[in-house]
N, C-alpha and C positions, 0 to 999 in steps of 0.2 A: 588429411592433415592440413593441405592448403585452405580448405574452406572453413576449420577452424580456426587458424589463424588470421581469416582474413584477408588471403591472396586471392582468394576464388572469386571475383570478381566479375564484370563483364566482359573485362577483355581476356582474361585468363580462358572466362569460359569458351570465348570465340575460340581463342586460339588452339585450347585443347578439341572444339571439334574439325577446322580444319587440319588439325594435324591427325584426328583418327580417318580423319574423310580422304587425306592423302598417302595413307600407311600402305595402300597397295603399290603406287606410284614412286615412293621411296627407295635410292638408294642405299647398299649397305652403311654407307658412311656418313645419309643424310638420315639416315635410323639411329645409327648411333650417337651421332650428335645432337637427337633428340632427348633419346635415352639420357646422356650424360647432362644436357639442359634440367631437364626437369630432376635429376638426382642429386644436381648441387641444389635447387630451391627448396627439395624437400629438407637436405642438408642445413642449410639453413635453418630453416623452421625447426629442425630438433635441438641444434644448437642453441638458438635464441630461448625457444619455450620448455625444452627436456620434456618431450611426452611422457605421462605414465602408462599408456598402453600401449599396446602391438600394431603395427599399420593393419596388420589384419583387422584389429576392429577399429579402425577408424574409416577402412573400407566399409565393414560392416556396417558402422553408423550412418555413413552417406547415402548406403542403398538404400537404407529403411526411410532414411529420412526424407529422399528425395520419393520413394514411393508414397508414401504417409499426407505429403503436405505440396500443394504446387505453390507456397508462402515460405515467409522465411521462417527458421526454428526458432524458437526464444530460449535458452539454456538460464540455468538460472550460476551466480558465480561460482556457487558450490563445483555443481558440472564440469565447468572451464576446469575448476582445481583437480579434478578428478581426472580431466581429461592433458593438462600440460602443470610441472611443476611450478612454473614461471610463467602465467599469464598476464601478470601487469605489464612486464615486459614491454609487453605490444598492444597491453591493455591499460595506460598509466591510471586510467581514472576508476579501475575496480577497485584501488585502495579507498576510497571514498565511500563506494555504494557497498551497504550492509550484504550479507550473505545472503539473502533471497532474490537480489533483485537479479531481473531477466535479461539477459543481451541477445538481442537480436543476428543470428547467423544466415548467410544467404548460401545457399546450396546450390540454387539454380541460377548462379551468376546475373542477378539483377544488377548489382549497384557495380561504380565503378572501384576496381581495387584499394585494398584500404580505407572502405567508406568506413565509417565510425558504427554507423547505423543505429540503430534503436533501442532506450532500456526502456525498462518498464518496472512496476513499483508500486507495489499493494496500495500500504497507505499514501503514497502520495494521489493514485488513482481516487481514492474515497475522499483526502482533503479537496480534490477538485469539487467532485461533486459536493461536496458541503457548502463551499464558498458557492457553485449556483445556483443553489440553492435558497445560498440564505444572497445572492446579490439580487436575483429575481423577487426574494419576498423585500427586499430594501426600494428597493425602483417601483413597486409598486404601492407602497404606505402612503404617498402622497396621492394618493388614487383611492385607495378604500378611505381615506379622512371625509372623502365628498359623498355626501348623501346621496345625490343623480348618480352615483358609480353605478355600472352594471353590476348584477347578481353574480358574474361568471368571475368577474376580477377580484372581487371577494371570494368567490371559493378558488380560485388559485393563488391566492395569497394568500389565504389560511395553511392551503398543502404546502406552497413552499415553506412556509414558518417552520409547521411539525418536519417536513422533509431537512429542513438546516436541524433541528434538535437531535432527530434520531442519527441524522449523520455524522455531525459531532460524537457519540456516543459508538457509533463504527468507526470512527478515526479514530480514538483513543483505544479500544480495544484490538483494535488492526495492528498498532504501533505497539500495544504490549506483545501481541503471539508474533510478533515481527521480533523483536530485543527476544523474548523467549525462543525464538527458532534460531535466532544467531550464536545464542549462548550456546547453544546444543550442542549446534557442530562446533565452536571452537574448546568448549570444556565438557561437553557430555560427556565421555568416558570416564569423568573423574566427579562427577557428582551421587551425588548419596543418592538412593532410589527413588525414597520421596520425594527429591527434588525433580528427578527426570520426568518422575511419572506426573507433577503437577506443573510442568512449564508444557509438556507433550500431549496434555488434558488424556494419561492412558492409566489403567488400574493393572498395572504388571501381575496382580497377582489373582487376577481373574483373568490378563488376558483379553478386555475391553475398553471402548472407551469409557472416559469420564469427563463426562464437561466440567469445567469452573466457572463458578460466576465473574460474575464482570468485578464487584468489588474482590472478590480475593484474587486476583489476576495484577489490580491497581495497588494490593496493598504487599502482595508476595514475590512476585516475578521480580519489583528490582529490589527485594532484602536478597534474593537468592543469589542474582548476578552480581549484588557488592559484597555477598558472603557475611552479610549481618543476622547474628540471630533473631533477630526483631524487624519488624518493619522500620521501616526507616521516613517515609512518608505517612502519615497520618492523620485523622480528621485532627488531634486534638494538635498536632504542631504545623500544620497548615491550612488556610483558611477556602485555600484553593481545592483540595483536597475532600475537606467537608462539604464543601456548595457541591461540587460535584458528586459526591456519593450518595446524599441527602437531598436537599431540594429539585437541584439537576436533573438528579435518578427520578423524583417521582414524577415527573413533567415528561421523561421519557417512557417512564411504565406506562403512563398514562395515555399513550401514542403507539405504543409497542404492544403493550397489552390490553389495549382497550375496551373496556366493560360498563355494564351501567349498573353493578355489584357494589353494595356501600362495602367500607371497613366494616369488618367484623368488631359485632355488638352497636355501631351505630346505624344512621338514620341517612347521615348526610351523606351523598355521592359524590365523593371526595375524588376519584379517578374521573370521572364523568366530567367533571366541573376544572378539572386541571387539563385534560383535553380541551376542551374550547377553549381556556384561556391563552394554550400555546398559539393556535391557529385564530381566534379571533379578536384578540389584540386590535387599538385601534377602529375598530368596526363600529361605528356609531349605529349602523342599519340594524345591528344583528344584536342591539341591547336591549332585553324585556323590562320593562318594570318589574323589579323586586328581585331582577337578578345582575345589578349592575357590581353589589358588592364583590361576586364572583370573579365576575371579568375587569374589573379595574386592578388589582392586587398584581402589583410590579407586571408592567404589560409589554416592557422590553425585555423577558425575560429570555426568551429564545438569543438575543443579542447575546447575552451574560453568559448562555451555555454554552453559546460558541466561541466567545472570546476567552472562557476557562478552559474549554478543551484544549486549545492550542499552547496556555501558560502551562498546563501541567503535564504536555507533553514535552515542553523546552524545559520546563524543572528536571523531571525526571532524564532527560537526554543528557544534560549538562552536570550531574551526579554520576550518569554511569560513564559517560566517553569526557567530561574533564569541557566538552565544545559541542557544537551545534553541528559542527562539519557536515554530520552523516545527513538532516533536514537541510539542503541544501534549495530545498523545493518549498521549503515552507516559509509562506510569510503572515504575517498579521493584518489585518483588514486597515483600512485609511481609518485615523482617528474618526470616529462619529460616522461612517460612512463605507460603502462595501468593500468588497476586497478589490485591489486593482485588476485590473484585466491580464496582466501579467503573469497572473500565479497559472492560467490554460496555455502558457506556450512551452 
């Protein structure tokens, strides 16, 4: 109970083993003034947080846990809630962070008591790597513009390009089954089946999974959780919306799925030629004759994918929560220029 609260600490941990290390040497009165020490702390900690379980299994958890892992645990807030009625309590800032994300517990009294310690957070892990993505392909454009560039610079500035596109594309979908996984737990029970079964990607009535696509994820997840019959975001009433589902999407197929397979019934190798243009952009060295029409057609477009991911994830955030509160982690790149160093601490 202490170590999910948070007492369990370094010095706690000291002190609980010199107290089993002196349990022989103990007198009756300095045993039970041990006993009664630690009975009011526990005290404490039920009073402030109201556990929902038995000490028994909070004993239980510690053994496993401490068997399991010589690191700390990450519980995710759901967890906490299952584990204490009142964790903000002592946790003020789980009001903030959405229902998946993980807080860091120390079992093996690493930190000092009460340390805060560690969260952790899907999408915000995936916006990092986007932003370095796309700040290593940004630092290096002035570098592939020079014909003497190395051959090597240019093809790592091609992969960061495609690696910011497709990542942009996992940060948007991260942030939908993130808002789908929240809604669950706080209104699952009360959702119509079709609705569970398509935010939970599960087909209840076989009993399996069911993937969803990336576009009906972007156009369904938030009609569900504002309880509109209709999408509520869509290409024809945002523009945001459309570049991303459409142009966006094929730049990423084109990286994700990569083939040298034309469109059916034509000629032209339409996925083939949307690949090179995401990664070689820029690249004076790597233009053929008779293929420059290809590669010149809008050649900051990776920039545009990434700078839309993050508008129509603050769209959509700011429809369903009213504020931004819960991206707390996210920011916008410097005008014209990459993202600041800030967004990795």
């Amino acid at each position: 109970m202490l170590v999910l609260s948070r007492q369990y600490g370094s010095l706690t941990h000291r002190r609980f083993e010199n107290d089993v290390a002196s349990l022989p040497n103990l007198t009756r009165r300095e045993l039970a003034s041990a006993i009664t020490r630690l009975t009011e702390e526990l005290r404490e900690a039920r009073a402030t947080l109201r556990p929902r379980i038995s000490g028994s299994d909070f004993i239980k958890f510690f053994l496993d846990a401490r068997k399991n892992t010589a690191d700390y645990v990450f519980l995710s807030k759901v967890q906490l809630f299952g584990f204490w009625r009142e964790p903000t309590k002592l946790f003020p800032y789980l009001l903030t962070f959405p229902w998946h994300t993980r807080i860091s517990v120390d079992i093996h009294g690493f930190d000092m008591n009460g340390n805060p310690g560690e969260w952790r957070l899907l999408e915000a892990a995936v916006y990092e790597d986007m932003c370095a993505h796309f700040n290593r392909a940004w630092r290096l454009l002035p570098v592939v513009t020079q014909a003497s560039s190395a051959r090597l610079v240019h093809k790592e500035s091609a992969a960061s390009r495609r690696a910011a596109v497709s990542s942009a594309f996992y940060l948007v979908e991260e942030y939908l089954n993130s808002i789908a996984f929240d809604h669950v737990v706080v209104a699952g029970k009360t959702l119509p089946k079709e609705s569970l079964d398509l935010l939970t990607e599960w087909d209840s009535s076989k009993g399996r999974r069911r993937l969803v696509s990336f576009r009906k994820k972007l156009l369904h997840y938030p009609r569900i959780i504002l309880n509109r019959p209709h999408p509520v975001f869509q290409e024809n009433n945002f523009t945001e919306i459309a570049f991303l589902l459409n142009e966006a999407k094929d730049f990423r197929d084109s990286i994700v799925h990569a083939s040298p397979l034309p469109s059916a019934g034509e000629m032209h190798l339409e996925k083939d030629a949307r690949f090179w243009q995401a990664g070689l952009a820029h690249s004076d060295v790597y233009r053929r004759s008779g293929e420059a029409a290809v590669f010149t057609a809008d050649e900051m477009i990776w920039t545009k994918i990434v700078d839309t991911s993050l508008e129509v994830i603050l769209l959509l955030e700011h429809a369903i929560s009213g504020n931004a509160d819960r991206l707390f982690w996210l920011q916008k790149r410097v005008s014209s220029g990459p993202f600041d160093d800030g967004v990795f601490e």
